[in-house]
C-alpha positions as CSV (number, residue, x, y, z in Angstrom):
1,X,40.7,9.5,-22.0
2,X,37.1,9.8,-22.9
3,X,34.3,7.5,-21.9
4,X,32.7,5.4,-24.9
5,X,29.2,6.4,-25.8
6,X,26.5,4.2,-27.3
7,X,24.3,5.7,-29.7
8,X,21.2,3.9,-30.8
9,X,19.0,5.1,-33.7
10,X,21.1,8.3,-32.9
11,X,19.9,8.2,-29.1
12,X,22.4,8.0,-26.5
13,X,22.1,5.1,-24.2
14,X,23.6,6.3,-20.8
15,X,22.7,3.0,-19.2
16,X,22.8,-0.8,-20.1
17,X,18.9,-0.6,-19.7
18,X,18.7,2.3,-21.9
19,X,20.6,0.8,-24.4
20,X,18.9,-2.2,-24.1
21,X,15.2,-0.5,-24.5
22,X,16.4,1.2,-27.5
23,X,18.4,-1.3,-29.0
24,X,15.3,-4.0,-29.0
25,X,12.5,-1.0,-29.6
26,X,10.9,-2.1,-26.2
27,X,11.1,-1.2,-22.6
28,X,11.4,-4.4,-20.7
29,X,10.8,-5.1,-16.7
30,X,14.2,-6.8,-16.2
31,X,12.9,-7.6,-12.2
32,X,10.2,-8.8,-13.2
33,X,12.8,-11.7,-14.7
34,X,15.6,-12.0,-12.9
35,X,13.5,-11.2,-9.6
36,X,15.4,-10.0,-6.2
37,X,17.2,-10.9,-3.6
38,X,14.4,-10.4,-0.8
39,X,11.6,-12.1,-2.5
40,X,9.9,-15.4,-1.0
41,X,9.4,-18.6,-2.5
42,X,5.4,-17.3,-3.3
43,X,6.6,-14.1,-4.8
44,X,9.0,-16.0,-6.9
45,X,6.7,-18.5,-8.4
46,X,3.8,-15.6,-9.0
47,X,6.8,-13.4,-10.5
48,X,7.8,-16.4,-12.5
49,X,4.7,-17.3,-13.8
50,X,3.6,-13.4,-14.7
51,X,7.4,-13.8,-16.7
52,X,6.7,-16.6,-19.1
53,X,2.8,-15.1,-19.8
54,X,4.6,-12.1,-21.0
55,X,7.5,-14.1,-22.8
56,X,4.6,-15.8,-24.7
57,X,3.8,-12.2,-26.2
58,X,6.8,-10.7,-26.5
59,X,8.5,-11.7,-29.9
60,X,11.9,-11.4,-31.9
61,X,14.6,-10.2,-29.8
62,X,13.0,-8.8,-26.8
63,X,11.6,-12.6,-26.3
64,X,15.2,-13.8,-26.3
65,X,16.5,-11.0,-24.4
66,X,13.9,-12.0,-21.5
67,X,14.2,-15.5,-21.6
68,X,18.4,-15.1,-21.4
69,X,17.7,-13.0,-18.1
70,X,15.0,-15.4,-16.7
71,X,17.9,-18.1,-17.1
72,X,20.8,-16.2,-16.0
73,X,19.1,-15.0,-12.8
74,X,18.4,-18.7,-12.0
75,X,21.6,-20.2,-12.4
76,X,23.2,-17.2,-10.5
77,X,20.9,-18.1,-7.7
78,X,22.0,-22.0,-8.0
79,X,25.5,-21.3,-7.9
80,X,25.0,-19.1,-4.8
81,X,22.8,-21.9,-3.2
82,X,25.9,-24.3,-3.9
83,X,28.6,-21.9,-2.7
84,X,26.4,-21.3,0.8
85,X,25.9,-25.4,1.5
């Protein structure tokens, strides 16, 4: 069986973040939104806050794509809080 390829403006995508840059014509730090596992409370809130100034000049689909990772990471991060408690 052969693997399903994703082609974008006839550009293969051979990762989701590939796809992703070339699907919404923009490369996009996805840490820098969803943030990682080792970072402290500080880091978060500066990482946060450096998030929404660039949310505010992104536009279009890139916008939403960032926002809808800023979100997801969070209530990951809740619902691993809950489970550890």
């Amino acid at each position: 069986m052969n693997p399903v390829k994703l082609y974008v403006g006839g550009q293969e995508a051979l990762t989701p973040l590939e796809f992703m840059e070339l699907a919404l014509g923009v490369g996009i730090d996805v840490e820098l939104f969803i943030g990682s596992e080792d970072e402290s409370d500080e880091d978060r809130l500066i990482r946060l806050d450096a998030a929404r100034d660039i949310l505010r000049d992104l536009d279009g689909p890139a916008a939403g794509f960032g926002s809808a990772l800023m979100h997801t990471a969070e209530r990951s991060r809740v619902r691993t809080w809950k489970a550890a408690a």
